[in-house]
N, C-alpha and C positions, 0 to 999 in steps of 0.2 A: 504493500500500500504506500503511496506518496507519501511523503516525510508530512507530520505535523507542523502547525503554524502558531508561533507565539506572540499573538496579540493579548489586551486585555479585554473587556466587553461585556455582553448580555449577561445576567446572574439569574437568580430567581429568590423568592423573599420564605424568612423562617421567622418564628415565633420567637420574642423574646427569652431567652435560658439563663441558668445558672449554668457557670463553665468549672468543671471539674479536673484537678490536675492532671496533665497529661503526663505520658509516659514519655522518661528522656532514655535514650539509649547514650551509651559511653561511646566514644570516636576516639582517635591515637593523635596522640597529642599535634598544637598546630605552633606554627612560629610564634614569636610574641605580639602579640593584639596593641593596635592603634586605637588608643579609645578616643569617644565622641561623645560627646551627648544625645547626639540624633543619629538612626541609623534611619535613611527611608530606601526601603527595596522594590523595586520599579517607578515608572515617571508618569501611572495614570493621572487622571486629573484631579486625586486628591494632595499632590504632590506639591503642587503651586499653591495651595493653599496655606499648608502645614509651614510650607519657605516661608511664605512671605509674615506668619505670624510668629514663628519662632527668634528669641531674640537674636540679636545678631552679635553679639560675643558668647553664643554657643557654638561648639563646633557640629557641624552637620556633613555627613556622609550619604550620597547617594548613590548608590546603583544601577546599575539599567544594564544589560546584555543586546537586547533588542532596541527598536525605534523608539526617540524619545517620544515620549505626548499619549502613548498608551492607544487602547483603540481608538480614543474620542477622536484625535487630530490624527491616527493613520490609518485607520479603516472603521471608522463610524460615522459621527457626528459630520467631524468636519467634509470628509470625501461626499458621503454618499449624501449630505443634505447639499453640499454642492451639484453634484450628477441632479437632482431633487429637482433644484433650480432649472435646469439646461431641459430637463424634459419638459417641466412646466412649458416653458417659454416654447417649446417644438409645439406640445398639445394647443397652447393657447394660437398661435402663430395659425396652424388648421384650421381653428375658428372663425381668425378674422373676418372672416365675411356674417357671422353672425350679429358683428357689431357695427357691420357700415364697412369696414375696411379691406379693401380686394388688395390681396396678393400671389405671386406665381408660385409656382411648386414647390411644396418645403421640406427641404432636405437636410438630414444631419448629417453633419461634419465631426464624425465617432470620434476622431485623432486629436479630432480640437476640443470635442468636449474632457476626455478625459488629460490634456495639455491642462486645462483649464483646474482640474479638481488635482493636480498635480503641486500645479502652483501652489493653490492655496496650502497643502498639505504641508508642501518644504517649507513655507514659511513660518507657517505653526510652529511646527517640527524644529526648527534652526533657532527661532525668536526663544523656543523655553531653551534650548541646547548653551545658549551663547549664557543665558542667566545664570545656571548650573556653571558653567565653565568659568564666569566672571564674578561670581560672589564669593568677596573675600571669605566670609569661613567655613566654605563649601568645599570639600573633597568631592567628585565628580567622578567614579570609576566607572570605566565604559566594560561591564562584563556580566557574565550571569553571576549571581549570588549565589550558596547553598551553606545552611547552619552548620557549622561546627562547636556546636556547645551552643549555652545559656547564652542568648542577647552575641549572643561573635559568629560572622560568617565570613568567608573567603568568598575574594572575588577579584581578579587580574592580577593574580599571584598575592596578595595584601591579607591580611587578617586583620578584621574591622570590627570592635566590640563596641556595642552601644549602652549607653547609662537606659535608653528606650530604644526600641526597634519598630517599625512602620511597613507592616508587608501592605504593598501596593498593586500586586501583579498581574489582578487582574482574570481573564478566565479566556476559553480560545474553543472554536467552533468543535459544537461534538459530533464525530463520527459515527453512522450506525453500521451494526454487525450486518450490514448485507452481501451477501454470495454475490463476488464478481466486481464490486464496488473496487477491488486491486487491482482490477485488468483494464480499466479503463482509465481515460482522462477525468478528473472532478475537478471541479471549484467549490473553493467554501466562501464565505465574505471575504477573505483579505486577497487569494488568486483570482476573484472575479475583477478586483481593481486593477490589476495590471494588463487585461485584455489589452488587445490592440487592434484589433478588428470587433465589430460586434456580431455579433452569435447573430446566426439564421433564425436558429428555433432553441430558445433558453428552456432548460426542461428545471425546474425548482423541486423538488424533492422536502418540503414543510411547507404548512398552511400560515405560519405566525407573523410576529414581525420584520423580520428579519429581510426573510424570503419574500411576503407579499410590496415590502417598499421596493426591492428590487424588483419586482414581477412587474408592476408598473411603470417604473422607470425602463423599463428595459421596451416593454413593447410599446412607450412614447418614440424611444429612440429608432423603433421601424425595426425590431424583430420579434415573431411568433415567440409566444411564452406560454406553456403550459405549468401548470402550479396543482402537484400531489400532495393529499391532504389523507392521513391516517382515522379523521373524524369524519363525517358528518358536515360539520361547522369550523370554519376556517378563524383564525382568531379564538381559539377556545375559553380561554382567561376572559373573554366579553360577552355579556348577554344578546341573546339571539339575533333580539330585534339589530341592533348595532351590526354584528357581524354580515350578517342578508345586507344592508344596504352597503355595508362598506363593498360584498362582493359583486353585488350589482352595480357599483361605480367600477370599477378593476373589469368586469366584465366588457363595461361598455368602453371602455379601450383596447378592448381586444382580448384581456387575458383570460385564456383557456383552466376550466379547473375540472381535474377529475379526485374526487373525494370520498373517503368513506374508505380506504382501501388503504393497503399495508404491502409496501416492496418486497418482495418476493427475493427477486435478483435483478443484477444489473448487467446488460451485454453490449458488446461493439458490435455495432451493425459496420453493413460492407463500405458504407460509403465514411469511413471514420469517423462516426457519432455515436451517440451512445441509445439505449431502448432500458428503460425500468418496467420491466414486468411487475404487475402488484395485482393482489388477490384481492376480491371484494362480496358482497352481497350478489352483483353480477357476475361472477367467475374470475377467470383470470385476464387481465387487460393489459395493453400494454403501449405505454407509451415511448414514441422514438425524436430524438433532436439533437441536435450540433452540439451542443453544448450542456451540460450538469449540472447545477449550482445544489450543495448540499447545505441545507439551513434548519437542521433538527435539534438545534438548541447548543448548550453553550455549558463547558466542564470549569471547574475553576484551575487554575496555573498552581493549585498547592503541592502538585507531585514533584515540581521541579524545584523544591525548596532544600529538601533532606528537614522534613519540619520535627520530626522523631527525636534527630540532637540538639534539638532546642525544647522540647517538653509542649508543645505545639498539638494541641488536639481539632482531628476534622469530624465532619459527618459523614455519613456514609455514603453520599454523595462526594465527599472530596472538599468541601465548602468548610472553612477554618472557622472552629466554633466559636463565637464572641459572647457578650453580657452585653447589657444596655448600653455602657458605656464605648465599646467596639473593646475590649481587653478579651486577650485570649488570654489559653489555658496557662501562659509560660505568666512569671513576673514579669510586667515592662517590655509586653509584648502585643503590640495593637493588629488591626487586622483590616485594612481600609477597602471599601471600597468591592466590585462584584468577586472578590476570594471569599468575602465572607457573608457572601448569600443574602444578605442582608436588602439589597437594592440591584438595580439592574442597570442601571443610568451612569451618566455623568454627573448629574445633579443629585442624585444618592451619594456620589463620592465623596461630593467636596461636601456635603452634608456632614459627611460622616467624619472629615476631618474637623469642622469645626466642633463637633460633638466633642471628641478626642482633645483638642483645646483647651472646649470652654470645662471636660473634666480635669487637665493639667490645673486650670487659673481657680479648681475646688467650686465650678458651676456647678448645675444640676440638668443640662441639655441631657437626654435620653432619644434614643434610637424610637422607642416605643412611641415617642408624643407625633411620632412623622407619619403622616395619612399617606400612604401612595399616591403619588401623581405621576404622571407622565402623559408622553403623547406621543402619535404613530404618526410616519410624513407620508400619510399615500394621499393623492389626492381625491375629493377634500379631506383636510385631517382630522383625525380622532384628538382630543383633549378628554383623558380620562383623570378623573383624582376623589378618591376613599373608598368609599362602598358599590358593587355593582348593583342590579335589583336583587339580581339571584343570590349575591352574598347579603346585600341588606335584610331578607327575607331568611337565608339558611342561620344568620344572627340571632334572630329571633324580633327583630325591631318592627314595629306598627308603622309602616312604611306608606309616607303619601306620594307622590310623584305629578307632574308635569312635563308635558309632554311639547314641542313646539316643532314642528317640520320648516326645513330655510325654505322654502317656497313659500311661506307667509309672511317673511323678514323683507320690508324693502329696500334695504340696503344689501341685499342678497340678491335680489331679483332685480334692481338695477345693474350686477356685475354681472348678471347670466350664471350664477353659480350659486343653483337652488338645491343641490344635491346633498341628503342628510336633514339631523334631526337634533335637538336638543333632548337631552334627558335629564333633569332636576329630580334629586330624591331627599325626603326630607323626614327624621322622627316626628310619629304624629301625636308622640310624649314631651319630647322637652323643644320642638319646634326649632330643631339646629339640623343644618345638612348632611344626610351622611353622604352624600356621594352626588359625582356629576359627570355624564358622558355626552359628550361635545363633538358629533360627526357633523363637519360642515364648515362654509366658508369660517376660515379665523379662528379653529376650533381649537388649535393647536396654543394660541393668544386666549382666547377667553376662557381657556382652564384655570387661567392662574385666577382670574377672580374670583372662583371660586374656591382655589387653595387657599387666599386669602381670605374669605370669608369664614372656611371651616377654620383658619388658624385662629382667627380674632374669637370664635366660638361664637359668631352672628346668628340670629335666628330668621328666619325666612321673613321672616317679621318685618323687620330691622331692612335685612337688605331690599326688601317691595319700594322701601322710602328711599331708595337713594334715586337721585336723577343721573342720568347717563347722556351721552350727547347725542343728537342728532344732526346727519344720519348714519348711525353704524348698525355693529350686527349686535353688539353691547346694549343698546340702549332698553332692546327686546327680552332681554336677560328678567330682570325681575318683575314686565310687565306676563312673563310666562308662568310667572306663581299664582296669579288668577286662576286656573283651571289645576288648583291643584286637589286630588282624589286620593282615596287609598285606594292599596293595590290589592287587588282580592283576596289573594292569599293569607297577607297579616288582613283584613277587615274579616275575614273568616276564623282566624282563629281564634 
């Protein structure tokens, strides 16, 4: 099978625990250790954080083997919400005549667009590199890490012991055990960035996030994209309603989806592409295309630690087990960001270093007080953040809800981009938000009002009276708590 890829990246979330000491195993003795105050191992994005607040006559050591900037700046955030942009602009560019504007044939320029998500990347990439390398009391070792003892690990020949230690490293696409998956060519996220031609026909192999941002972006840029789903329901982490329109927008761009069915194996057809057989409710099916992309989730980077000589406990997943404060099993050993399962984001990360922080400076910020938020770039986007229905309800909460489709927003319907729905859900106990999914123009932007609202611990109440401007897609936001009902489920119980 092709060599493995180490980025950092998508995680998945665990419950708050008690972290129990872990087992340290003995190692043979190592040269004499350089101490520091700060050890951070890898350069995701909770890295910049932790710099920039630590003092600065501590000494601080970081690490890095791989690309600086972690997946955010070399194959997440930054790359593929660039690609995001360039498709947008192709899709919109097709319509023009929907809004008055006549132009000739529109063709992508694949070399220029990804020239373009290159740029950005090296300069991410270069701008944190030159910080690390020019901060006075910054050691900068450009190598992989791996513990040797309590808080000390080797890395570019050095033995580097920290007063604390900061695993950073992040997590890298998971592989599934499929028959043949070695004999062929595959892509995961970070070999799909370096294409240099685009695929004929992109065959995706996961229904989630990962794979459906690509599956759109890909068939904007003018190739066939078929998208295997092992459910039913594409998006599964999102209730029904949500997922059917997002796949009815993905559709009407073209993308192909056969779902409900589980890869079998994988083969080179004659003409050097590849064919995933998968077995389903209808037999056995089989789809053939140029190109692979595998997106069935995401392992955490803790194998590649030696985390054992350091007293380092994971789950059985691999995922570095933390307390509320993000402290693993070792003393003086933190655990940031998706290694420790805890968030999936970028914006979990750097959360999670201020967390880590504000408990150095004797706060009380906890892991626990953070509602989930996030948001998906397909177009139009998801803005999800707390509770879904189906989780508000398996909670146990007396759930009212609001419902508003963009086709009734005029500032939606002025852009031509009526596609999606607003979902507001609200306790119909203590009159405070649990949760809000946001499919549709700007949904991606007006989650955060509602993250803000659930932080302030606002009551639907409260936020009905606020004014919002006109004309946006915002100002519709609290005039939608008007039709708000319970949801059958909790009014039946």
């Amino acid at each position: 099978m092709a060599a493995m890829v180490w980025p950092s990246g998508y995680g998945s979330t665990m419950e708050p625990q008690t972290i129990k000491p872990g087992t340290m195993t003995e190692r043979p003795a190592q040269p004499d250790a350089e101490d520091f105050d700060h050890v951070i191992v890898g350069t995701g994005q909770a890295v910049g954080t932790l710099l920039a607040a630590l003092p600065e006559d501590e000494r601080v050591a970081i690490i890095e083997g791989g690309a600086v900037g972690g997946t955010c700046v070399n194959t997440g955030c930054t790359p593929t919400k660039t690609l995001v942009a360039s498709a947008k602009v192709a899709h919109q560019a097709r319509r023009a005549g929907e809004y008055g504007v006549r132009t000739g044939p529109v063709t992508v320029d694949f070399a220029a667009v990804m020239a373009r998500m290159n740029d950005m990347r090296e300069a991410s990439r270069n701008g944190l590199a030159r910080w690390f390398e020019t901060a006075p009391n910054v050691t900068f070792v450009r190598d992989w890490g791996r513990f040797v003892g309590p808080r000390t690990l080797v890395a570019g020949g050095r033995t580097l012991r920290g007063a604390r230690v900061y695993l950073n490293v992040g997590a890298r696409a998971r592989i599934p055990d499929v028959p043949g998956l070695d004999t062929v060519p595959w892509l995961d996220n970070v070999r799909l960035l370096e294409l240099d031609a685009l695929p004929d026909h992109l065959v995706v192999m996961g229904a989630s996030y990962v794979g459906l941002e690509f599956a759109q972006m890909f068939a904007r840029f003018g190739a066939r994209v078929s998208v295997i789903g092992n459910r039913q329901q594409i998006m599964p982490r999102e209730d029904a309603d949500v997922a059917e329109a997002a796949q009815a927008a993905l559709e009407d761009d073209g993308v192909e989806f056969l779902l409900g069915v589980r890869p079998q194996r994988v083969e080179a057809t004659p003409g050097g592409g590849v064919a995933v057989v998968c077995d389903g409710d209808a037999g056995e099916q089989q789809v053939q295309g140029s190109h692979l992309l595998v997106a069935t989730g995401r392992v955490p980077n803790s194998d590649r630690l030696d985390l054992e000589y350091a007293g380092v406990a994971v789950d059985e997943r691999g995922y570095v087990r933390v307390d509320d404060e993000l402290r693993t099993s070792a003393e003086g050993v933190f655990a940031l960001g998706d290694v420790n399962g805890r968030g999936a984001f970028t914006h979990t990360s750097v959360n999670d270093a201020e967390i880590v922080l504000d408990g150095l400076r004797g706060g009380s910020r906890r892991v626990s007080q953070r509602p989930a938020v996030y948001a998906m770039f397909i177009d139009p986007p998801l803005g999800r953040v707390g509770l879904s229905e189906r989780e508000a309800l398996a909670a146990g909460h007396r759930v009212r809800k609001a419902a508003l489709p963009m086709e009734r927003i005029a500032r939606a319907k002025e852009m031509g981009e009526t596609k999606g729905f607003v979902k507001l859900l609200v306790d119909a106990d203590s009159e405070r938000f649990l949760g809000a999914s946001l499919l549709g123009l700007a949904g991606d932007e007006l989650v955060s009002t509602f993250a803000t609202a659930m932080n302030a611990g606002m009551t639907w109440r409260e936020f009905r009276t606020t004014v919002l401007p006109h004309p946006t897609v915002a100002e519709l936001m609290p005039w939608a708590l008007d039709d708000l009902s319970e949801v059958g489920d909790s009014a039946a119980a």
